[in-house]
C-alpha positions as a Markdown table, in Angstrom:
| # | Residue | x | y | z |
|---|---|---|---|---|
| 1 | Unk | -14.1 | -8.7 | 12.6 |
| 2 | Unk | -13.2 | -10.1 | 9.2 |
| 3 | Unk | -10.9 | -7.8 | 9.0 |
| 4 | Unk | -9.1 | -8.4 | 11.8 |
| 5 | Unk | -8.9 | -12.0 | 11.7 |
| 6 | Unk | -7.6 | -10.9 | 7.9 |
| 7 | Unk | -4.8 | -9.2 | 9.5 |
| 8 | Unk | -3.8 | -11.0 | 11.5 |
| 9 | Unk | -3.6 | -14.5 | 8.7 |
| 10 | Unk | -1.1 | -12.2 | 7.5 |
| 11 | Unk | 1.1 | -11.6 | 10.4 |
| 12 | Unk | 1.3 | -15.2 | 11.3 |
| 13 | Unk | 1.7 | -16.6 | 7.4 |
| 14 | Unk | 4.1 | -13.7 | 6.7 |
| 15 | Unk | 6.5 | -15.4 | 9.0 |
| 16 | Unk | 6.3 | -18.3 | 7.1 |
| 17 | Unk | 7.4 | -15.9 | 3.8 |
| 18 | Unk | 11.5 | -15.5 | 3.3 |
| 19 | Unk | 11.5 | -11.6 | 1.8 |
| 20 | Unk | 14.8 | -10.2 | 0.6 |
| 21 | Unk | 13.8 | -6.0 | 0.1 |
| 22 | Unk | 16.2 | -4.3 | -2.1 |
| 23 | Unk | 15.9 | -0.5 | -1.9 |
| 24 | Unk | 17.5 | 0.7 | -5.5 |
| 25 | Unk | 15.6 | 4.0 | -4.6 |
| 26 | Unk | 17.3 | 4.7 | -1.6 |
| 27 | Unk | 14.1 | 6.4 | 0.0 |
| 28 | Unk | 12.9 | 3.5 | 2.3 |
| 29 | Unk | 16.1 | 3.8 | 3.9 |
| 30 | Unk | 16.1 | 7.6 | 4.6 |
| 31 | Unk | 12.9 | 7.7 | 5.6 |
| 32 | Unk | 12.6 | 12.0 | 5.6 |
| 33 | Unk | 10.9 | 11.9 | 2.2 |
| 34 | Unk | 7.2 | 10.6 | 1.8 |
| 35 | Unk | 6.9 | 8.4 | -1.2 |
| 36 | Unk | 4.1 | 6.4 | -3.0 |
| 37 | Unk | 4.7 | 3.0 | -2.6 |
| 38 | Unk | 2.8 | 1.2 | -6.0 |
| 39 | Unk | 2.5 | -2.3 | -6.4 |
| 40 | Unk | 0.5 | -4.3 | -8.3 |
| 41 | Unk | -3.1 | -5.4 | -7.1 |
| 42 | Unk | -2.5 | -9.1 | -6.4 |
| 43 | Unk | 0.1 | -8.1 | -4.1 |
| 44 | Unk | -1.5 | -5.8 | -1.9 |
| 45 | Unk | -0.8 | -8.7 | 1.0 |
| 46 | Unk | 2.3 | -8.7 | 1.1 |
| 47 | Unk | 2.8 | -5.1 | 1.9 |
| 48 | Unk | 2.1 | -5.3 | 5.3 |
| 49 | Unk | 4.3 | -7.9 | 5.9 |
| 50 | Unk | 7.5 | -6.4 | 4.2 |
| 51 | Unk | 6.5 | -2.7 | 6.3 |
| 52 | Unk | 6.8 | -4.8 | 9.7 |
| 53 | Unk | 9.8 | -6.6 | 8.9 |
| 54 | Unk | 12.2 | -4.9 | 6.3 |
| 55 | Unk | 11.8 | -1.2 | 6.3 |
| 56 | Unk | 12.9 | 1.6 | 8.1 |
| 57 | Unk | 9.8 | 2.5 | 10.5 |
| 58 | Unk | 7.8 | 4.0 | 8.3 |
| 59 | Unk | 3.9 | 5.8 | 8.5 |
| 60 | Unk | 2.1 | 3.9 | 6.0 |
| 61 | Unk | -1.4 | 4.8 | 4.9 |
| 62 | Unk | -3.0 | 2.3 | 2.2 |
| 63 | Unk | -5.8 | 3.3 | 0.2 |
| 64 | Unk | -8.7 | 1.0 | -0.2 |
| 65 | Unk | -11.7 | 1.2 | -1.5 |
| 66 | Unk | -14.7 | 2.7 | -0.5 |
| 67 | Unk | -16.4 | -0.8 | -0.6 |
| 68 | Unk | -17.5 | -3.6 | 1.7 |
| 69 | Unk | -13.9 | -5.2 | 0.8 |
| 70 | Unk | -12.0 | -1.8 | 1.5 |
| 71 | Unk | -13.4 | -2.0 | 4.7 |
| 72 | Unk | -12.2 | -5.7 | 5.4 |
| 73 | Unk | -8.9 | -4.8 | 4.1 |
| 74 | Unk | -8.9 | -1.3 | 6.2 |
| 75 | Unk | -9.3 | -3.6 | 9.1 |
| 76 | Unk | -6.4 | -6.3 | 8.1 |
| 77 | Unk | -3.5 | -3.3 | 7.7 |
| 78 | Unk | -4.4 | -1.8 | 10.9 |
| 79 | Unk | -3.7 | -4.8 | 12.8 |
| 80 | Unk | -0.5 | -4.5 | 10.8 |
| 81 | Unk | 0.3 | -0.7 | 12.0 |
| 82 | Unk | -0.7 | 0.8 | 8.6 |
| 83 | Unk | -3.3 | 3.4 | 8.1 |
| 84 | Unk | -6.3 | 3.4 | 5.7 |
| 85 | Unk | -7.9 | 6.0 | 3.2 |
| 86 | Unk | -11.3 | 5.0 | 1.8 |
| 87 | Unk | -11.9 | 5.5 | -1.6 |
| 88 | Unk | -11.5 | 4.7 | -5.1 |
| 89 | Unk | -12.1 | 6.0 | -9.0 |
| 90 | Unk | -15.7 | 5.4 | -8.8 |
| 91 | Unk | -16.6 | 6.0 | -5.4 |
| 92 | Unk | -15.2 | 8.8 | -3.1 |
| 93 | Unk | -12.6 | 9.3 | -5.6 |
| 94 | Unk | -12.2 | 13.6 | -4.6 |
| 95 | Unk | -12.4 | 12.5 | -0.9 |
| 96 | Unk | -9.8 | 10.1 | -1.3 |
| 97 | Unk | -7.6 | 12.3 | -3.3 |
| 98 | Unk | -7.8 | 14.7 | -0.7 |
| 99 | Unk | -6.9 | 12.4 | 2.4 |
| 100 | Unk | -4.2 | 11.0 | 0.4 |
| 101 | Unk | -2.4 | 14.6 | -0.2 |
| 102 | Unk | -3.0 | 15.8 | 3.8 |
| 103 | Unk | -1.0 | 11.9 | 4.8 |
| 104 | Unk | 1.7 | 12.7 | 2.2 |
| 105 | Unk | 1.8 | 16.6 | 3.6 |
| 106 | Unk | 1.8 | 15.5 | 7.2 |
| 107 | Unk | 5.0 | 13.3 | 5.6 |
| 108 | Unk | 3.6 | 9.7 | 5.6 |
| 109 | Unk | 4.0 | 7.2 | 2.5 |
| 110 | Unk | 1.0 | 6.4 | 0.7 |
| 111 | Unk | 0.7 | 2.8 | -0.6 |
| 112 | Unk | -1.3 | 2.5 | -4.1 |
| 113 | Unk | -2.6 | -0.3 | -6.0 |
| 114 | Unk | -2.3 | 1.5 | -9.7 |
| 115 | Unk | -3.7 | -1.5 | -11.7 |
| 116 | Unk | -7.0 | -1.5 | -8.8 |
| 117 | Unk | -9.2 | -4.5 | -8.1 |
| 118 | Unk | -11.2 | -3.9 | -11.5 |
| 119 | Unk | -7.9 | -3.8 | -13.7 |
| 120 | Unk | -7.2 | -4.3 | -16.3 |
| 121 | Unk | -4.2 | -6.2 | -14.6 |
| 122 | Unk | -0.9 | -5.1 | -14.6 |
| 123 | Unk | -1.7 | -1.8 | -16.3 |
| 124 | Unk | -1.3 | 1.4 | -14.6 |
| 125 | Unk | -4.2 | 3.4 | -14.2 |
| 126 | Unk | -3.3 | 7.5 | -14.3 |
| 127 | Unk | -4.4 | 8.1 | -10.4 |
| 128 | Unk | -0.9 | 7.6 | -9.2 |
| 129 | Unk | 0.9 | 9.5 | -11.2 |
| 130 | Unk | -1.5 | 12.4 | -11.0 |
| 131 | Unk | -1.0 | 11.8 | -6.9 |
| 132 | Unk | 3.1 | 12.5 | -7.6 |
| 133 | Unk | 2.3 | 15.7 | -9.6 |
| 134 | Unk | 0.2 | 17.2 | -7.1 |
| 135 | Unk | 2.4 | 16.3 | -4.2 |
| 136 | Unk | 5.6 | 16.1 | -5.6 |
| 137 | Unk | 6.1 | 12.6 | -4.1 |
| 138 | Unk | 8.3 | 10.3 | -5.7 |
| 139 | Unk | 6.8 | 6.5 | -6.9 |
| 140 | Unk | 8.6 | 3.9 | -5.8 |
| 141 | Unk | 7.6 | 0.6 | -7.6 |
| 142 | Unk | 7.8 | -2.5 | -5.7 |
| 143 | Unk | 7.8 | -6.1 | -6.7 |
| 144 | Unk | 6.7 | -9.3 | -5.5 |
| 145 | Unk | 8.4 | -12.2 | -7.0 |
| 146 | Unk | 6.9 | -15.8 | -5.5 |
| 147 | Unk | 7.9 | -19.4 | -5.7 |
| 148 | Unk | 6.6 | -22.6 | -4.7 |
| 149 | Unk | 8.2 | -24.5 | -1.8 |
| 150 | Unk | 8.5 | -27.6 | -4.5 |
């Protein structure tokens, strides 16, 4: 339930958010080629909002992790139309790895938090680009830039 309520904070404060999406990749407008979307932890929020507003329709999974928060979160993106894989480095991690790969085969984008909710922040950790060898998907980075209303 917490979930839900999660996701839908989101959709009703996301209207409140003014989000320009530039593409320099290209790939969000195409939309034939699955790609792993990577942003950093503290932005995983905004995701859903910029997927419902900005890009080309687009299957989303998001992994989360295999926790009581993943679940919360797993909750909150499907109220946003994104899918959820459960798992993380430290729990579920071969499970994970292997739902991610059958999304990105069946030809949806997998969204991936490379810095994780135990960080360190802002540094990559190597599970996403081992994800791009094995698949072949490309990473596309994406960045949240904020500022206050004042």
């Amino acid at each position: 339930m917490l979930g839900k309520c999660a996701g839908w904070a989101i959709r009703i404060l996301g209207t409140t958010l003014k989000i320009n999406f530039v593409d320099h990749s290209g790939y969000a407008a195409k939309g034939d080629t699955p790609v792993l979307w990577s942003l950093w932890h503290n932005a995983v929020f905004v995701m859903p909002y910029v997927g419902l507003n900005d890009m080309v329709m687009r299957d989303v999974v998001v992994l989360t992790s295999a926790s009581k928060d993943g679940a919360v979160l797993e909750n909150a993106v499907e109220v946003c139309g994104l899918g959820a894989v459960r798992g993380s480095s430290s729990r579920r991690a071969v499970a994970a790895l292997i739902a991610l790969r059958k999304a990105i085969k069946a030809g949806k984008d997998v969204c991936i938090t490379p810095d994780g909710p135990r960080g360190p922040k802002y540094e990559a950790q190597p599970g996403i680009i081992k994800m791009a060898e094995s698949t072949g998907a490309p990473i596309v980075p994406v960045r949240v830039k904020s500022r206050a209303w004042m």
